[in-house]
VEXDREN-2710 file (C-alpha; in Angstrom, 1 decimal):
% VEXDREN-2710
k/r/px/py/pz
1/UNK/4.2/-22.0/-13.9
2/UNK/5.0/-18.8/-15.9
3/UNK/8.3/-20.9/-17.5
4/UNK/6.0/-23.5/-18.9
5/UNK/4.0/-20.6/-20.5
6/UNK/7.1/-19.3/-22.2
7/UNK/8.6/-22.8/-22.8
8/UNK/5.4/-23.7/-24.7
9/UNK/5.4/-21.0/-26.5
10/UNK/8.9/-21.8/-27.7
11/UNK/7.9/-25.0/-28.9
12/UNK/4.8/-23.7/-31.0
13/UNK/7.4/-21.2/-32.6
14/UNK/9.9/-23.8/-32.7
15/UNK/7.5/-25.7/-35.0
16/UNK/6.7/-23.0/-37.3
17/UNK/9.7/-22.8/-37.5
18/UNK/10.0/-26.1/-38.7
19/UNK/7.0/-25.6/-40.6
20/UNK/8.4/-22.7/-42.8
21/UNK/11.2/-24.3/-43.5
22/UNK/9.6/-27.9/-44.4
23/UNK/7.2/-25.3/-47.2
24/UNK/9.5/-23.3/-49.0
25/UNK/7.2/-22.8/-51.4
26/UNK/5.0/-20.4/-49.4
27/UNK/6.1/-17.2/-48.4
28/UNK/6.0/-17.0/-44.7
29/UNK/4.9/-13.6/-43.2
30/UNK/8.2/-13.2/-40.6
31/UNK/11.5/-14.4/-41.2
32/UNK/12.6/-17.0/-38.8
33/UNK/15.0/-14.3/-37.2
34/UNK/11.9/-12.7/-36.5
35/UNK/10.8/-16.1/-35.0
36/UNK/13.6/-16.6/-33.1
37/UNK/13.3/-12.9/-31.5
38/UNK/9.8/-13.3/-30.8
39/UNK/10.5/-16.8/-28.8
40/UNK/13.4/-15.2/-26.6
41/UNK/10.6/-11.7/-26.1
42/UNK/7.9/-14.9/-25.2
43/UNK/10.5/-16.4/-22.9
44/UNK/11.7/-13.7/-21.0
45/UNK/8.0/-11.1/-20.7
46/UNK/6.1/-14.4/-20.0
47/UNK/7.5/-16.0/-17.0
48/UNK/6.7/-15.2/-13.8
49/UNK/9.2/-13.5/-11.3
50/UNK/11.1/-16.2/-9.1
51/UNK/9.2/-17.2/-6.6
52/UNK/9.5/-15.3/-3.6
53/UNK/10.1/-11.9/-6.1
54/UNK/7.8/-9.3/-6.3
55/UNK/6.9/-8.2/-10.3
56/UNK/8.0/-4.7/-11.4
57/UNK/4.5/-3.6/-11.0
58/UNK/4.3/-4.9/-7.5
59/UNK/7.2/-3.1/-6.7
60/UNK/6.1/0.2/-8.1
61/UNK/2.8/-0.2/-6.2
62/UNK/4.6/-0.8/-3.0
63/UNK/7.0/2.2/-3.3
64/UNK/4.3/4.4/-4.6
65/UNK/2.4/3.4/-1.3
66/UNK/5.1/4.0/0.7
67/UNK/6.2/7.5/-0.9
68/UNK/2.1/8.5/-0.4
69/UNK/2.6/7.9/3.7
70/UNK/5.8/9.7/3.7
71/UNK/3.7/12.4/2.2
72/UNK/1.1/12.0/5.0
73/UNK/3.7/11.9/7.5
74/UNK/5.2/15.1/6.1
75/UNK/1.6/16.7/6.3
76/UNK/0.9/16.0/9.9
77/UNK/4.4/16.8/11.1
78/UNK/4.0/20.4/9.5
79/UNK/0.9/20.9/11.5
80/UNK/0.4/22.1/15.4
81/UNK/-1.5/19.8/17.2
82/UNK/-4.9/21.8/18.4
83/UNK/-4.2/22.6/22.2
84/UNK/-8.2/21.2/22.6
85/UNK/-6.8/17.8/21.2
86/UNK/-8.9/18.0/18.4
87/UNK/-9.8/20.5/15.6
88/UNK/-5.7/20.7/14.4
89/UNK/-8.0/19.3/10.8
90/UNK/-9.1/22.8/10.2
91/UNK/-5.1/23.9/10.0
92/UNK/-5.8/22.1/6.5
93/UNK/-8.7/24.1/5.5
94/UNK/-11.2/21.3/5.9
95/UNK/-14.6/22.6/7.5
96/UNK/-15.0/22.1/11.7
97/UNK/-16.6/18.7/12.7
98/UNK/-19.6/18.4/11.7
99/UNK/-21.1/16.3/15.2
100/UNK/-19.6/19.2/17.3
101/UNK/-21.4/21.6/15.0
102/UNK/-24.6/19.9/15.1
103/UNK/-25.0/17.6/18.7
104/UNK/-22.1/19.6/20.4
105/UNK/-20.3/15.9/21.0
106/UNK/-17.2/14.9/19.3
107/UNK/-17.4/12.0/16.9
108/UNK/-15.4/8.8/17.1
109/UNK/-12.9/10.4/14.9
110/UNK/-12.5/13.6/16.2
111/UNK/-8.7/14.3/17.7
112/UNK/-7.2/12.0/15.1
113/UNK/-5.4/13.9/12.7
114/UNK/-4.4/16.0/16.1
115/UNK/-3.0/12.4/17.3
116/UNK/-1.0/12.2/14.5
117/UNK/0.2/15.8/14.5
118/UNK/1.6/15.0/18.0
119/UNK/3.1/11.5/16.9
120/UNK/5.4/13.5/14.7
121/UNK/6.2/16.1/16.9
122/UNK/7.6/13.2/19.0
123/UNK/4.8/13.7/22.0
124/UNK/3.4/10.0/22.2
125/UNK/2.1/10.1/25.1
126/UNK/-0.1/13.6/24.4
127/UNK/-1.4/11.6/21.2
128/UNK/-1.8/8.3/23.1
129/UNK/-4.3/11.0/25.5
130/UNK/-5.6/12.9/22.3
131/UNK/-6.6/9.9/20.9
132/UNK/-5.8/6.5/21.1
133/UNK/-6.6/5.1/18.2
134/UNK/-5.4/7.4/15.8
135/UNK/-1.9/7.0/17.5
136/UNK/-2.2/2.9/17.5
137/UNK/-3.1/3.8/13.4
138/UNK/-0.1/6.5/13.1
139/UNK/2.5/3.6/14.6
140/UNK/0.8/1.2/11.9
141/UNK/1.3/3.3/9.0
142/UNK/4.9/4.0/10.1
143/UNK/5.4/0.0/10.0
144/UNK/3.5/0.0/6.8
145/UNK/5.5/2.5/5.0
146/UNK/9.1/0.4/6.3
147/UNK/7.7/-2.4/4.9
148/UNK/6.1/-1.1/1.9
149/UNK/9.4/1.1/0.8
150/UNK/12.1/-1.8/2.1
151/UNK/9.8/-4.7/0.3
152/UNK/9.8/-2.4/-2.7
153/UNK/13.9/-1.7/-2.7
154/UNK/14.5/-5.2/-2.0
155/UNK/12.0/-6.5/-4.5
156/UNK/10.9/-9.1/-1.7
157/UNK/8.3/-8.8/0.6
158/UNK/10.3/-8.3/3.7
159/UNK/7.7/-10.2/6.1
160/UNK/4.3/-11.6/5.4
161/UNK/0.9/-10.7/7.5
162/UNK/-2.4/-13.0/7.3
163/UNK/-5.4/-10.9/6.3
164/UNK/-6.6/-12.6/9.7
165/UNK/-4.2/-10.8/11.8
166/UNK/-5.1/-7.4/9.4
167/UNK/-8.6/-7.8/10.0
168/UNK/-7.8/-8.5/14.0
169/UNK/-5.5/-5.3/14.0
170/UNK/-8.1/-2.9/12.0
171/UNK/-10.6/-4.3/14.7
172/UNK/-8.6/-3.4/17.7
173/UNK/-8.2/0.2/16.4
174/UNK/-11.7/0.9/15.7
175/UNK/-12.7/-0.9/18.9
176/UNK/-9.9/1.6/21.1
177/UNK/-11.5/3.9/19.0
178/UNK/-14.7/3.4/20.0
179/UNK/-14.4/2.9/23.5
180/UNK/-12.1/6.1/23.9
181/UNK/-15.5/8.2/22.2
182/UNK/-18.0/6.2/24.4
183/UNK/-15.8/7.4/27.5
184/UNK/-15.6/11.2/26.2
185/UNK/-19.4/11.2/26.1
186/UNK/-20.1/9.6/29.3
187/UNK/-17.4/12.2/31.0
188/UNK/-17.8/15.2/29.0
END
């Protein structure tokens, strides 16, 4: 669709071109040099990518998504997972939970940065313990950030998901989620 754009645009310039020439008489604002640059600029910054091509921007947006969970993967690798399986948060200097604080129970979340920690200190099955969940949403973000970086290299996404199976996958996490913190409480 995008090289119909440019083509039309070609044409309309292709006719003032014609035009300018058919009025000598007046004197045209741009040259028809300028023309002729302006049509090629048209034709080339107008059309889409090739189908199945990701724009510049798309790929800058994936890399830059995949460079910021490098960074988080960086950040929980440097930390030591909280022998308690959860508090390893506070290593950042973000306050103590704020349900533990107040109720003396853990929230649904709590252990999830400490699940990550252990992801990346290669104990899987201490995070799958910690907190099952985070470590379903720690292997995620590892897929996301191969596909995000190799989709942005390769300026092709390198598979395709369905926001159905998204939403199914987000749902499955916070439901783990869920039911791991129901069980805590009922135990604890």
């Amino acid at each position: 669709m995008g090289w119909r754009r440019a083509a039309s645009i070609d044409v309309i310039l292709s006719l003032q071109t014609t035009w300018i020439v058919a009025e000598p008489d007046l004197q045209p604002p741009i040259n028809l040099a300028m023309l002729r640059v302006l049509s090629r600029f048209a034709a080339s910054h107008l059309a889409e990518p090739r189908p199945g091509r990701l724009s510049g921007r798309d790929r800058w947006l994936l890399g830059l998504a995949g460079t910021a969970l490098l960074a988080v993967f960086t950040t929980a690798a440097c930390l030591r997972p909280d022998p308690r399986g959860w508090g390893t948060h506070t290593q950042l200097g973000l306050p103590p939970c704020t349900s533990v604080a107040l109720f003396g129970l853990r929230c649904p979340a709590c252990g999830m940065t400490t699940s990550w920690a252990a992801v990346f200190h290669g104990r899987l099955l201490d995070a799958l313990r910690i907190h099952t969940g985070g470590t379903l949403l720690a292997v995620l973000a590892t897929v996301a950030a191969v596909w995000s970086l190799g989709s942005a290299v390769h300026g092709r996404m390198l598979w395709r998901v369905k926001e159905s199976t998204m939403l199914i996958t987000a749902a499955i996490v916070v439901g783990v989620s869920v039911v791991q913190w129901l069980g805590r409480i009922l135990t604890e």
